[in-house]
C-alpha positions in Angstrom: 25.5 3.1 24.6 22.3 3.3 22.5 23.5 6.9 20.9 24.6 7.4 17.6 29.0 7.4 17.5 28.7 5.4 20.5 30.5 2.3 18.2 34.3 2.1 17.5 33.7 3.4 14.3 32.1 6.1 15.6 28.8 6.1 13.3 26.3 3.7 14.6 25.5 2.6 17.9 27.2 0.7 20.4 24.3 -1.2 21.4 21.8 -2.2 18.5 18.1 -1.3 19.3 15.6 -4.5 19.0 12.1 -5.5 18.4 11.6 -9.0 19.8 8.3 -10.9 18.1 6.6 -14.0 19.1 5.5 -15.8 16.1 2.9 -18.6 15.9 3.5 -20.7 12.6 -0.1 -22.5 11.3 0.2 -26.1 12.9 2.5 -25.1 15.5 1.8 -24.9 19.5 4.4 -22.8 20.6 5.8 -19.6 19.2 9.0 -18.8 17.2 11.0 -15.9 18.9 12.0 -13.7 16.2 14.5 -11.0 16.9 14.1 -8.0 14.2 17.6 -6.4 13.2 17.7 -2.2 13.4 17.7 -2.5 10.2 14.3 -3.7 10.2 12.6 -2.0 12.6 11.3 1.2 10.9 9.3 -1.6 8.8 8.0 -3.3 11.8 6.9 -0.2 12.7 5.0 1.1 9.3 3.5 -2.3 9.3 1.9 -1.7 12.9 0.9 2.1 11.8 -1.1 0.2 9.1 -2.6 -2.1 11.6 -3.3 0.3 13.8 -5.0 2.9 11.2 -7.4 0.2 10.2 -8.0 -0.5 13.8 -6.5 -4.3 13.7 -4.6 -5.1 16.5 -1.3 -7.2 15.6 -2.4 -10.5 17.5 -5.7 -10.2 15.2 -3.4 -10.1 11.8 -1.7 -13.0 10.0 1.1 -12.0 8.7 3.4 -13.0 5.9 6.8 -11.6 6.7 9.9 -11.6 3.9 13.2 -10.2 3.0 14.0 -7.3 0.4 17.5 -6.9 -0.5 19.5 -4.1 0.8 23.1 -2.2 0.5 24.7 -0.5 3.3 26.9 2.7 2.4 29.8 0.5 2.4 28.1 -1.4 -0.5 27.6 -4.1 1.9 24.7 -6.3 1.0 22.0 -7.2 3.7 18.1 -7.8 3.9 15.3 -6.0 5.2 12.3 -7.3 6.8 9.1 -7.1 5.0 5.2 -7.8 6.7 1.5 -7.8 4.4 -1.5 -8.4 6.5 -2.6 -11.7 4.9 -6.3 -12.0 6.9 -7.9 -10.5 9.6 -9.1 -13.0 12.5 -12.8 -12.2 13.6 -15.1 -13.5 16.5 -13.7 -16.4 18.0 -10.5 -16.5 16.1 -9.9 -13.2 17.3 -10.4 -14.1 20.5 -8.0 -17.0 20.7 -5.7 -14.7 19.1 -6.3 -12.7 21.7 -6.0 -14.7 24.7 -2.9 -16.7 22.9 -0.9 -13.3 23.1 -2.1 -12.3 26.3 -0.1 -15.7 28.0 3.1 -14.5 26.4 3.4 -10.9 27.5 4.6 -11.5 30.8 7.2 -14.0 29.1 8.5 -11.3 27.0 8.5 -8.8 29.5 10.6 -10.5 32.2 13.0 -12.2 28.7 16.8 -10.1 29.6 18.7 -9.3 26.1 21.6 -9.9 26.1 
């Protein structure tokens, strides 16, 4: 249901792809589950090619993350996820950064979408 013409109007997909992040706000204990639109995911992506490039891996970035405006063919208005690597965490930040993610992968992992 995933291929393109799959939808009733026979050009998108009946079943939206996803990228599901755990975010960790400064202050905050537990994470905010953010669920990126299709839309947004080809941004999500560049952003992680950056990371990767400069050998950062994305538990060891702080991230500012906003919204760029956006128009569908239909003239439909909608936003568009942006991310900027704000600082690097280091030495012991980076690994409490480190083990912080680590607890939530098996959450996300076993998390159905519905």
């Amino acid at each position: 249901m995933a291929q393109w013409g799959s939808d009733v109007k026979m050009r998108g997909q009946a079943c939206k792809q996803m990228v599901r992040l755990l975010l960790l706000q400064p202050g905050s204990t537990l994470p905010l589950l953010l669920t990126l639109a299709p839309t947004s995911i080809k941004a999500w992506r560049q952003y992680g090619t950056k990371l990767l490039d400069a050998k950062v891996p994305y538990w060891a970035a702080e991230t500012s993350i906003g919204l760029s405006p956006a128009k569908n063919a239909e003239g439909i208005s909608y936003s568009v996820a942006t991310f900027a690597a704000r600082q690097v965490f280091e030495g012991d930040d980076a690994d409490r950064a480190r083990a912080y993610s680590a607890m939530f992968i098996p959450v996300l992992k076993n998390q159905a979408v519905d």
